[in-house]
C-alpha positions as CSV (number, residue, x, y, z in Angstrom):
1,X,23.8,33.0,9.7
2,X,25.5,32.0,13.2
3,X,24.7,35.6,14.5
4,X,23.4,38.5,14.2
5,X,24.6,40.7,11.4
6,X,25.6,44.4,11.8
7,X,21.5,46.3,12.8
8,X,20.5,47.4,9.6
9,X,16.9,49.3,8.8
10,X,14.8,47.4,6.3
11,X,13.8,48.6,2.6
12,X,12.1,51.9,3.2
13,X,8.4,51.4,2.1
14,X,8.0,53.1,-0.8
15,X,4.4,54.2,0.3
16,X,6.2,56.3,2.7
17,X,6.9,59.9,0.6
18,X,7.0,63.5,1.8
19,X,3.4,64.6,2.4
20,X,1.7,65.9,-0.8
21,X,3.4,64.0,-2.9
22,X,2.1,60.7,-5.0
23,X,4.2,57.8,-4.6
24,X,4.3,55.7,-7.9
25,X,3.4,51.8,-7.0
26,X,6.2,49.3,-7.0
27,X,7.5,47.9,-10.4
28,X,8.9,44.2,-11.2
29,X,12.2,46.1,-11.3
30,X,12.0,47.3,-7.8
31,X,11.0,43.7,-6.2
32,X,13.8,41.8,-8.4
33,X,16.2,44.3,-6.6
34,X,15.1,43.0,-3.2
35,X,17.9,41.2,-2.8
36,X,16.8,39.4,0.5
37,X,13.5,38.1,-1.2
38,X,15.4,36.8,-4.8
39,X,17.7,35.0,-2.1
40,X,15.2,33.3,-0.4
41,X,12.7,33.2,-4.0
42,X,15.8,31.2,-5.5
43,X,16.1,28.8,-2.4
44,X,12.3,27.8,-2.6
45,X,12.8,27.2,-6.5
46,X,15.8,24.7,-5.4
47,X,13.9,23.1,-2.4
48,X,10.7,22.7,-4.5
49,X,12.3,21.2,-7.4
50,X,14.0,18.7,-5.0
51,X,10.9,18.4,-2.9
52,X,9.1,17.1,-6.0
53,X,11.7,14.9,-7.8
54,X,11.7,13.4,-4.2
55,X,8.5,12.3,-3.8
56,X,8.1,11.3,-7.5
57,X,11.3,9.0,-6.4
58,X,9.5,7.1,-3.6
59,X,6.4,6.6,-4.6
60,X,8.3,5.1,-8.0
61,X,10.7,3.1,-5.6
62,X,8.0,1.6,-3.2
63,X,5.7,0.7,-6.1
64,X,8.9,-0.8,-7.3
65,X,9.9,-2.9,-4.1
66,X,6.9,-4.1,-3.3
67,X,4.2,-3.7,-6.6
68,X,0.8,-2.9,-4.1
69,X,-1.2,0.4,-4.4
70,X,-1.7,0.2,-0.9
71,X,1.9,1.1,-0.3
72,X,1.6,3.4,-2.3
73,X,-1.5,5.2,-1.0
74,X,0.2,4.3,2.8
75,X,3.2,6.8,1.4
76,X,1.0,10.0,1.3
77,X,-1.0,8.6,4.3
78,X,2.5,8.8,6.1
79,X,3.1,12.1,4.9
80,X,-0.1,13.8,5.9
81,X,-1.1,12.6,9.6
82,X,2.2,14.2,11.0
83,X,1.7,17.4,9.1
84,X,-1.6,17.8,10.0
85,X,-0.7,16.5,14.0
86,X,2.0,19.1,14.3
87,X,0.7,21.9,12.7
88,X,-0.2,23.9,15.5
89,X,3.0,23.0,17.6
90,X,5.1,23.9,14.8
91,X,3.1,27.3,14.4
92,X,4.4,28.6,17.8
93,X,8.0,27.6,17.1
94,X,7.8,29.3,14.2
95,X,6.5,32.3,16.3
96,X,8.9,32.1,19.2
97,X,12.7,31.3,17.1
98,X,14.5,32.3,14.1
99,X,12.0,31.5,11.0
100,X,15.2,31.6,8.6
101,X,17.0,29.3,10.6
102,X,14.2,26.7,10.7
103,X,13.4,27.0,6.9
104,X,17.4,26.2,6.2
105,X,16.7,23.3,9.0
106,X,13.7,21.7,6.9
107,X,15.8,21.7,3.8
108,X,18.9,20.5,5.4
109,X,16.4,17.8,6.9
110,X,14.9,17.3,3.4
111,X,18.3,16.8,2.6
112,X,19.4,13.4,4.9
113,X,16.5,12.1,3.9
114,X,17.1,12.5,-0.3
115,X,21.1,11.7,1.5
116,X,19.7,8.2,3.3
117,X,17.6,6.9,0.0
118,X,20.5,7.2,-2.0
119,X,22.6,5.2,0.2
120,X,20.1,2.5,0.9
121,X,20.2,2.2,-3.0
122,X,23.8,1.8,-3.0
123,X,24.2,-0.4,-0.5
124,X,20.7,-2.9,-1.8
125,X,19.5,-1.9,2.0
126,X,16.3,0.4,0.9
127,X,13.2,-1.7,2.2
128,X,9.6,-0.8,2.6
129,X,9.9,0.2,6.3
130,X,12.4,2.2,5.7
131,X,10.2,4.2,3.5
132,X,7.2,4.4,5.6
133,X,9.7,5.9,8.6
134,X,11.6,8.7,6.3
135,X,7.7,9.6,4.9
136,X,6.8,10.1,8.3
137,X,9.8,12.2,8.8
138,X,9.0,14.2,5.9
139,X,5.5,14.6,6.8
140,X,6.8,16.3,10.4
141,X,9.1,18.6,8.0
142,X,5.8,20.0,6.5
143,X,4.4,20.9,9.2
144,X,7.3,23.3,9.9
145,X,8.4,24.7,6.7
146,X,5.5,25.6,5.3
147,X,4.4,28.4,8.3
148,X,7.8,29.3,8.3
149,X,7.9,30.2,5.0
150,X,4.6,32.2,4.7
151,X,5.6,34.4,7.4
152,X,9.4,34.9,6.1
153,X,8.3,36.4,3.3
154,X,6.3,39.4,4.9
155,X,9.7,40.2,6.5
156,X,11.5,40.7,3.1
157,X,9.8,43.1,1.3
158,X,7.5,46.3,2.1
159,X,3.8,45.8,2.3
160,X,3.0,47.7,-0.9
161,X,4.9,44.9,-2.2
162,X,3.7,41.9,-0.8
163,X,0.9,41.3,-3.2
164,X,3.8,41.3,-6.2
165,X,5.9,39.1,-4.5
166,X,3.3,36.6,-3.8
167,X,2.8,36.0,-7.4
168,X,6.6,35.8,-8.1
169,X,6.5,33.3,-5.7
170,X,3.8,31.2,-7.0
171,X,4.9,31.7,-10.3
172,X,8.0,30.3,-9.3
173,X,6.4,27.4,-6.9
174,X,4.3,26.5,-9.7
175,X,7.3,26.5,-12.4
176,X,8.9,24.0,-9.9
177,X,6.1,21.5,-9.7
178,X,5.7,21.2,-13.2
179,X,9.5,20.9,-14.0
180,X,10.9,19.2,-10.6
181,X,8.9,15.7,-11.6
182,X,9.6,16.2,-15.2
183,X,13.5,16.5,-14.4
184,X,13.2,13.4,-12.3
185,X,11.4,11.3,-14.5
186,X,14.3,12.4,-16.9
187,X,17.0,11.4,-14.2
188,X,15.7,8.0,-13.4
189,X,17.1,7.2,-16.9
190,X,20.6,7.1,-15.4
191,X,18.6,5.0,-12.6
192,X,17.0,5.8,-9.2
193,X,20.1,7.0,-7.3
194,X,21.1,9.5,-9.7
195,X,17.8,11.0,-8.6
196,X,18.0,10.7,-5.0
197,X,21.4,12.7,-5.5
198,X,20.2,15.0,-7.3
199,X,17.7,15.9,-4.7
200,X,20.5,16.1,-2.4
201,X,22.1,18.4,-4.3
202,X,19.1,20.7,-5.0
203,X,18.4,20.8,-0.8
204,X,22.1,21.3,-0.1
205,X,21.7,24.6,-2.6
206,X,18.4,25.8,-0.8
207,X,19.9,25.3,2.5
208,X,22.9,27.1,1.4
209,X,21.3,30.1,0.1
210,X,19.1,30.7,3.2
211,X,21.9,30.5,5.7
212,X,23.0,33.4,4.2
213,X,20.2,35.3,4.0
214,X,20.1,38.7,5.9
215,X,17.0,40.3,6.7
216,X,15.3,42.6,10.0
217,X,14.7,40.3,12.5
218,X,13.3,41.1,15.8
219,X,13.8,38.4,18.9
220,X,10.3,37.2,19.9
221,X,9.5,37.1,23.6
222,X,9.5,33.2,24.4
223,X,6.2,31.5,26.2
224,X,5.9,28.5,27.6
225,X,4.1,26.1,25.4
226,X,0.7,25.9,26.6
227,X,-3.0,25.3,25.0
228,X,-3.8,28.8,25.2
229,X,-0.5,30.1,22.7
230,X,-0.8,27.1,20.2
231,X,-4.2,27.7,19.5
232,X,-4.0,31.5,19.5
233,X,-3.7,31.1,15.4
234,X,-7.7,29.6,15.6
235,X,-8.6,32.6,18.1
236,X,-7.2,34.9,16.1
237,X,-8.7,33.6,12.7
238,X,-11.7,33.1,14.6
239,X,-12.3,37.3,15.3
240,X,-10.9,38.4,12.2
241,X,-13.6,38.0,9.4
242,X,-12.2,39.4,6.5
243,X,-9.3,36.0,8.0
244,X,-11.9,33.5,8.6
245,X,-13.6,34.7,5.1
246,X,-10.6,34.2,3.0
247,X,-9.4,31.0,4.7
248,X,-12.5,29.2,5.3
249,X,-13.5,29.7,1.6
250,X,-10.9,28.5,0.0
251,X,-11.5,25.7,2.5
252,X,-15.0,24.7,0.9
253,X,-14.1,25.7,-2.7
254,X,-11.7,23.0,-2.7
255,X,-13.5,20.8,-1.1
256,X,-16.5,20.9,-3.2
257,X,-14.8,21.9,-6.4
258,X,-11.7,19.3,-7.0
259,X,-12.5,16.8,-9.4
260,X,-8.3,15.8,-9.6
261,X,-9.2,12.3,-7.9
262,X,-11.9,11.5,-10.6
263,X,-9.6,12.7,-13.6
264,X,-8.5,8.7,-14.4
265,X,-12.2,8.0,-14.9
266,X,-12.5,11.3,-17.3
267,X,-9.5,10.2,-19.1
268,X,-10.2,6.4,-19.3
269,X,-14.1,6.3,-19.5
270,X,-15.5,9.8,-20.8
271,X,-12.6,11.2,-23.1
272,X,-11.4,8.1,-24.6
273,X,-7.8,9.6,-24.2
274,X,-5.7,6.9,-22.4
275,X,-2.6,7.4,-19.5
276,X,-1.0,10.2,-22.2
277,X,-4.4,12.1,-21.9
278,X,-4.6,12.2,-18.0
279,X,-0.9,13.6,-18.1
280,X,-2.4,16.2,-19.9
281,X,-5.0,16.7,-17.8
282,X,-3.6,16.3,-14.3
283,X,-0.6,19.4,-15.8
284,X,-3.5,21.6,-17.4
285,X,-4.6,23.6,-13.8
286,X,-1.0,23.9,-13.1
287,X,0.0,25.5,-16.5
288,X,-3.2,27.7,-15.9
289,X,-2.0,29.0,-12.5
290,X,1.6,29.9,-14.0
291,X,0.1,31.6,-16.8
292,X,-2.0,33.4,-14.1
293,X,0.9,33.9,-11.7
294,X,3.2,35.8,-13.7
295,X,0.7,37.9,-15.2
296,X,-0.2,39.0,-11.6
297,X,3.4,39.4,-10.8
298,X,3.3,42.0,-13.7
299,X,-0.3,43.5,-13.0
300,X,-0.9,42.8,-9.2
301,X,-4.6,43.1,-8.4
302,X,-4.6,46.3,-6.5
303,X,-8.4,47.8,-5.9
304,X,-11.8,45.2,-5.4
305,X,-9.9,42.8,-4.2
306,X,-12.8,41.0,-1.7
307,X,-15.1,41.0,-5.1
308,X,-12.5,40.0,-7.4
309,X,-11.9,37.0,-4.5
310,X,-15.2,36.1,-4.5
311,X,-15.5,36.4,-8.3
312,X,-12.3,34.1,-8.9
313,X,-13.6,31.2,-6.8
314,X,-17.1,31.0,-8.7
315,X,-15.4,31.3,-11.6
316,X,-13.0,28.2,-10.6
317,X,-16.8,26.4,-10.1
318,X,-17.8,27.5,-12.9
319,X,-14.9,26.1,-14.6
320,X,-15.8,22.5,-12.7
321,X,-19.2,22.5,-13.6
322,X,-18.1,23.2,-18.0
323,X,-15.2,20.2,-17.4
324,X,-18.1,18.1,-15.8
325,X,-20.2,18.2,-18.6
326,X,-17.8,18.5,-21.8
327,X,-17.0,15.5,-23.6
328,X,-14.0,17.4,-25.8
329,X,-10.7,16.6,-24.7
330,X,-9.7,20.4,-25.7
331,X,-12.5,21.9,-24.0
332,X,-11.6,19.9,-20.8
333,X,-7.7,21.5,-20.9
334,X,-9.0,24.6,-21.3
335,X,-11.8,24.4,-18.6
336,X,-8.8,23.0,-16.5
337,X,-6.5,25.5,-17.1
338,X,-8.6,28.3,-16.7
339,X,-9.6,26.7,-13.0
340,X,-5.9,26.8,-12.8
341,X,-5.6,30.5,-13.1
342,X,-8.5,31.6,-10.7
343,X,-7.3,29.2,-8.5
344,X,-4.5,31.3,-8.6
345,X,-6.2,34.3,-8.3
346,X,-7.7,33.1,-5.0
347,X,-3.9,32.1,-3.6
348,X,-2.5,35.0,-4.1
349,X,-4.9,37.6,-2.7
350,X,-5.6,35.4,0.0
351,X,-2.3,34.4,1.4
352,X,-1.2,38.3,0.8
353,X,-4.2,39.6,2.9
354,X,-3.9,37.3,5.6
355,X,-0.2,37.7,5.5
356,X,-0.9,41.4,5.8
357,X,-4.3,41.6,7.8
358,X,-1.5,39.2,10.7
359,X,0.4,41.0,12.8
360,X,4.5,39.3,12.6
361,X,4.2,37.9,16.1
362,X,1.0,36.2,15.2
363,X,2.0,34.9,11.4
364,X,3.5,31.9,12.0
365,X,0.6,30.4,14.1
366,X,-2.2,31.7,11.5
367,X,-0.1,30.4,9.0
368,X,-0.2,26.9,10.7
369,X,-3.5,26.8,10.8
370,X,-3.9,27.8,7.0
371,X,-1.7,24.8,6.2
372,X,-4.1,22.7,8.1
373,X,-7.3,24.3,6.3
374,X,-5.1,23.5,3.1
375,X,-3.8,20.1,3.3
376,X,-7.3,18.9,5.2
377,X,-9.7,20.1,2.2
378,X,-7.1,18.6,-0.5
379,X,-7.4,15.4,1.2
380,X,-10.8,15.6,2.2
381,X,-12.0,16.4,-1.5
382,X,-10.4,13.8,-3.0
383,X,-13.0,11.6,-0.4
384,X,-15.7,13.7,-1.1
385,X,-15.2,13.3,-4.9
386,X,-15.1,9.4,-4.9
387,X,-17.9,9.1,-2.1
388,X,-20.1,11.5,-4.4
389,X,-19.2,9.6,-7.7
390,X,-20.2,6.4,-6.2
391,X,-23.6,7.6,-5.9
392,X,-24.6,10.3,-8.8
393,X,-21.6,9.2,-11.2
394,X,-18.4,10.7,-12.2
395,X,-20.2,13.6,-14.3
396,X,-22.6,14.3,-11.2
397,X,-20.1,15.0,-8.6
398,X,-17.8,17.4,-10.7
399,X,-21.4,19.1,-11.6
400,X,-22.3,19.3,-8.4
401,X,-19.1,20.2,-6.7
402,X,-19.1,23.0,-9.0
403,X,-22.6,24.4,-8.1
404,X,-21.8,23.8,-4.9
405,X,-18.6,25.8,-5.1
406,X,-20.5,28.3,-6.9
407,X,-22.8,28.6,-4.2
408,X,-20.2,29.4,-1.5
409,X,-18.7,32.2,-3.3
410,X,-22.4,33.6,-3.5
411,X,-23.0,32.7,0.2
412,X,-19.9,34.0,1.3
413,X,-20.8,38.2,-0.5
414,X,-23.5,38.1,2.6
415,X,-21.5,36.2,5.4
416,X,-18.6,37.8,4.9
417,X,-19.1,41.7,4.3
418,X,-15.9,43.4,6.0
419,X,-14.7,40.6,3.0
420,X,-16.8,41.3,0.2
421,X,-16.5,44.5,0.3
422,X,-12.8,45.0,1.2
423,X,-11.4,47.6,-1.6
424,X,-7.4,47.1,-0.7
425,X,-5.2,45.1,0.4
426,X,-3.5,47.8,3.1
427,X,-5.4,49.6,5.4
428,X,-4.5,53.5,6.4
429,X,-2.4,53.2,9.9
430,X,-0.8,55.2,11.8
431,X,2.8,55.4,10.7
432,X,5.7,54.0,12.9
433,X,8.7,55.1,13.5
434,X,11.0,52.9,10.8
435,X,14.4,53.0,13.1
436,X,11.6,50.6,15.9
437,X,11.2,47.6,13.8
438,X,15.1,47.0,13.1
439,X,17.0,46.4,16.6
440,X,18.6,43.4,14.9
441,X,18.9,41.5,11.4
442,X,19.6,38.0,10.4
């Protein structure tokens, strides 16, 4: 990856045929043989799993140095304000240089960090500042590799087949985050620096296999860094509706609709089920959205997608407002997992049509500001769910969050039209000479 490789054309899109013919939609088959995308699928599987294993390590090492829960809560604080301060800065870089090169950076980044934990446990100088300042430094990481790896994966495989890849992708994010913290709890057996190394080597791998990917990449004109391009992302969210639509509701859904913050009073006080319960219950939505995520890596959703959007977030109220009210343990998992797979139902569609409704010189920006919408109503529904429960009770705020979330989706058929209504995720363009999008590859 030092230079540019030998100008290649990318994948020709199988949606472009001889006129009168009827091109068959892409299989599984055809997107596991996009070589580029496995590549870079494979180095978010390693980068995840470390990425997890990492953060299960510190928050089990600070708690261990120094006992408080405020520590501990001060970890994901230090996490969050940088990502959420740099979001916007880091969505014009993103737009402006090499998005392969600054995914391999973040890794590599990713990597000291996992590289500076394990020699502070070595050498018996790991200390709660030192913490605090590599959370911080992760946090800033955030901020870039998460644009820059929604608007990579646009460049590595056709439109028709960005919907498919999508799911793979979440199917394999979501395999990671279930197993990476899993394989570290298993790890810190052989004690805490056997799990920081491990992380090293996981990030070493991911960085690895994205300095050699190779994929059509076309130099973007650079700007000065001004007000004007770092908030273009909110402009152009801003006057595209079917966008704002998908963006801003997933923004209230999850605002109103989490209830993960409340699930130690479910397990303790209302199911009777103890710290081996909440496991259970915290890993229900995720199983739930893998289920969901390979099954719409085999079946993408391809017509209705605006109503089947819509649908999938009242459904994940609906889902809130049944785990609000059920006193079964059983019934709970399943109300969880199902939430899991709608949830699911809402990523994908919506990254994939904002992805594709985004022209490539614009993605990295509105991906920045997705980020934001994403981290902001995690963190702010968590609030909302304890400063609810305080006054109507665990049971009332999942119930009402759920209604509430319910409500949106309805809201949302009559605010949103061009979204509602939006049958596909392509729209018919004019087609463009393939030999103009390839004057260089990575």
């Amino acid at each position: 990856m030092s230079g540019p490789a030998p100008a290649s054309n990318p994948p020709p899109d199988p949606a472009a045929v001889l006129p009168g013919t009827v091109a068959p939609p892409p299989s599984f088959s055809d997107l596991t043989r996009e070589r580029p995308f496995m590549q870079m699928w494979t180095a978010r599987l390693f980068g995840t799993a470390a990425s997890q294993m990492l953060l299960v390590a510190i928050g089990w090492h600070m708690y261990d140095l120094t006992g408080s829960a405020w520590d501990l809560g001060l970890v994901g604080l230090y996490q969050f304000v940088p990502a959420l301060l740099l979001a916007l800065l880091a969505g014009h870089i993103v737009d402006r240089h090499h998005r392969g090169r600054i995914v391999a950076a973040c890794f590599a980044v990713q990597g000291l960090v996992a590289l500076t934990l394990l020699l502070a446990v070595l050498e018996k100088h790991d200390s709660r500042a030192l913490l605090l300042g590599l959370s911080l430094v992760l946090g800033a990481v955030r901020a870039f590799q998460m644009p820059a790896q929604q608007a990579l994966t646009p460049l590595l495989v056709p439109p028709t087949m960005l919907s498919r890849a999508m799911a793979f992708s979440s199917a394999g994010m979501q395999g990671a985050i279930i197993g990476g913290p899993a394989l570290g709890g298993l790890l810190f057996v052989a004690g805490m620096a056997v799990v920081y190394g491990a992380s090293v080597a996981f990030f070493a791998t991911a960085c690895a296999l994205v300095l050699r990917l190779r994929y059509a990449y076309t130099p973007a004109a650079r700007e000065p860094v001004t007000l004007a391009t770092v908030f273009a992302g909110v402009d152009f969210i801003w006057k595209r509706k079917p966008v704002l639509g998908a963006v801003s509701l997933d923004l209230f859904a999850v605002l109103l609709g989490g209830a993960v913050a409340l699930l130690p009073i479910y397990a303790k006080d209302i199911l009777h089920t103890g710290p081996w319960g909440l496991g259970l219950l915290r890993g229900a939505p995720a199983v739930g959205a893998l289920v969901m995520s390979i099954a719409l890596t085999r079946r993408p959703v391809e017509r209705h997608i605006g109503r089947t959007l819509l649908m999938a977030i009242a459904l994940f109220g609906l889902c809130m407002v049944v785990f609000g009210l059920s006193k079964s343990f059983i019934v709970s998992l399943i109300a969880l997992a199902v939430s899991g797979g709608a949830d699911m139902v809402n990523v994908v569609i919506r990254q994939t049509l904002v992805q594709l409704e985004t022209p490539d010189a614009m993605r990295g920006r509105v991906s920045a500001v997705n980020s934001i919408f994403i981290g902001a109503s995690n963190q702010l529904g968590e609030f909302e769910s304890g400063a609810t429960a305080a006054l109507l009770g665990p049971v009332g705020s999942v119930v009402v969050g759920g209604v509430g979330t319910m409500l949106v989706a309805l809201t949302w058929f009559r605010l949103f039209p061009s979204l509602a209504q939006r049958d596909r995720m392509t729209v018919a363009r004019p087609a463009v000479p393939v030999a103009a999008n390839s004057p260089g590859t990575m």
